[in-house]
N, C-alpha and C positions, 0 to 999 in steps of 0.2 A: 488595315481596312480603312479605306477612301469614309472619314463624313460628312455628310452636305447637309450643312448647318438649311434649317428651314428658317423662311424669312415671314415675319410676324408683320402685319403692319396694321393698323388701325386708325379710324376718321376720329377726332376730337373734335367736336366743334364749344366754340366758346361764345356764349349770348348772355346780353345784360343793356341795361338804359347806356345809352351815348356818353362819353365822358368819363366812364368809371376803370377804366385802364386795361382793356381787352388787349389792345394794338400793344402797348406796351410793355405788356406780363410777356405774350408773343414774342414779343423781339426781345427781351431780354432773356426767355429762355435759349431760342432758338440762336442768338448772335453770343449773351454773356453782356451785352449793351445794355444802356441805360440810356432812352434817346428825351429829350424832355419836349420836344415842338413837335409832336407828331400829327398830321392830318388827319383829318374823319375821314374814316373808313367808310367806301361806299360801295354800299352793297354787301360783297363778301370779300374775303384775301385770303391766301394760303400759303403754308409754312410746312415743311417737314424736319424732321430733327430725329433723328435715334439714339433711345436709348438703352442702357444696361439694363437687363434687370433680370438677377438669378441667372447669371451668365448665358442669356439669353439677347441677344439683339433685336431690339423692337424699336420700326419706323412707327412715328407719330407723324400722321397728315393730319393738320390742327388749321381748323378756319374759323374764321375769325368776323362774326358777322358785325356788320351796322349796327347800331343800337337805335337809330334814330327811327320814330314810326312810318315811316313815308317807305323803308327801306321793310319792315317787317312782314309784307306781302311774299318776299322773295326767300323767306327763312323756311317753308318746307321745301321749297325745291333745292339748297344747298342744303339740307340739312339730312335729306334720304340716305339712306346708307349709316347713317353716322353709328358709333360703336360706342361711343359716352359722350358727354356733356359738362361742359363746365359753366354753371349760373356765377356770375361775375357781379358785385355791388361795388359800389364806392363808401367806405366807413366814416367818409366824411358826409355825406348827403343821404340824409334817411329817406328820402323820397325812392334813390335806384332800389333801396331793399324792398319798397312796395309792392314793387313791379313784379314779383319774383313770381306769383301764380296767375301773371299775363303770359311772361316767359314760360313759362314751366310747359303751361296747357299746349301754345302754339307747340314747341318744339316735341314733346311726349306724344299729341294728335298726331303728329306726321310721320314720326321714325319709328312707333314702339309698333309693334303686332300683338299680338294674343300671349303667345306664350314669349317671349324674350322682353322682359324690362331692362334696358339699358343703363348702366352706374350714371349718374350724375350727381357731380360734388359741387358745393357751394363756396366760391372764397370773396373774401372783402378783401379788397386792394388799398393802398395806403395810408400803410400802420406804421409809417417815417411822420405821418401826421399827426401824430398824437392830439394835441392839441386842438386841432380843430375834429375830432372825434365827435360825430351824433350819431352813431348807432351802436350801443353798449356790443360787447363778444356775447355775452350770454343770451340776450334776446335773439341775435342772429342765427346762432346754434339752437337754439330751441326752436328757431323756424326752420332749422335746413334738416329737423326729427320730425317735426310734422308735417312735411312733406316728403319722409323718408329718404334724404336723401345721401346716397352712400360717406360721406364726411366732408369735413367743414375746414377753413383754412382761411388763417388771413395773411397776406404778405404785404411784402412792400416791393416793387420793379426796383425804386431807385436803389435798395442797399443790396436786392438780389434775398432779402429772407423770405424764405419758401418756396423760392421759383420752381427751384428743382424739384423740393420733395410734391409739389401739387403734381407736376407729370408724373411724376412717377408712380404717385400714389393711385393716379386714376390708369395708368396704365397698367399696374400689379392689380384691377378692379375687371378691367377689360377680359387682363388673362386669365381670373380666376372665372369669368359668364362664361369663358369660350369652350373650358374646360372640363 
């Protein structure tokens, strides 16, 4: 017997303050790259990438908004549809973790409806920095519980730790709401 594998595909979108490494979690999930000069993103960008998971094939269309406020106008209209959410800080600059229930409200007002709350996970991007660290793990995580939000993560793009497992994680988050 013929099976026709069904095709899974789901919107990520990724929001967070300008600077804290949206653009290049993105590409190095989607390429395996490490790009260090990358442009401000204006407005939004779009990426697809599939992946495994439970021998199942699932497209991730992952965008990738602006961070800057001038550009935050345009984030419900890119953001409609979206299936989860990734809130993105920088662990060097405690100020991006501020923002996080600026972020939060714009993107939840526009995508969520009544009954379907959408996963969104929270990651702090470069933890190759150690050193210049000002926002401790444990404050962070205890903000991404009080604002319920499905799990917490911090990587680094440059060494590639955690790239994979945040898609994935949010994408095993997707298929269990759809289910």
């Amino acid at each position: 017997m013929l099976e026709i594998e069904q095709k899974i595909a789901f919107k990520v979108c990724v929001f967070g303050d300008g600077g804290v490494g949206k653009t290049t979690l993105i590409r190095r999930f989607s390429t395996g790259i490490f790009e260090e000069d990358i442009k401000m993103t204006i407005g939004a960008d779009f990426s697809v990438k599939n992946v495994e998971l439970d021998g199942k094939n699932i497209t991730l269309r992952i965008w990738d908004f602006a961070g800057e406020d001038r550009f935050r106008v345009l984030l419900p209209a890119f953001a409609k549809g979206a299936d989860g959410g990734i809130f993105m800080y920088d662990t060097t600059r405690f100020s991006s973790l501020g923002q996080i229930r600026d972020w939060l409200s714009i993107f939840e007002y526009f995508i969520s409806d009544d009954e379907v709350k959408i996963p969104i996970i929270m990651v702090g991007s470069k933890i190759d920095l150690e050193e210049k660290r000002s926002v401790p793990s444990e404050e962070a995580e205890d903000l991404s519980r009080t604002f319920d939000l499905k799990g917490y993560f911090e990587c680094s793009s440059k060494t590639g730790d955690k790239v994979e497992e945040i898609f994935k994680f949010i994408a095993k988050k997707m298929v269990e709401g759809k289910g």
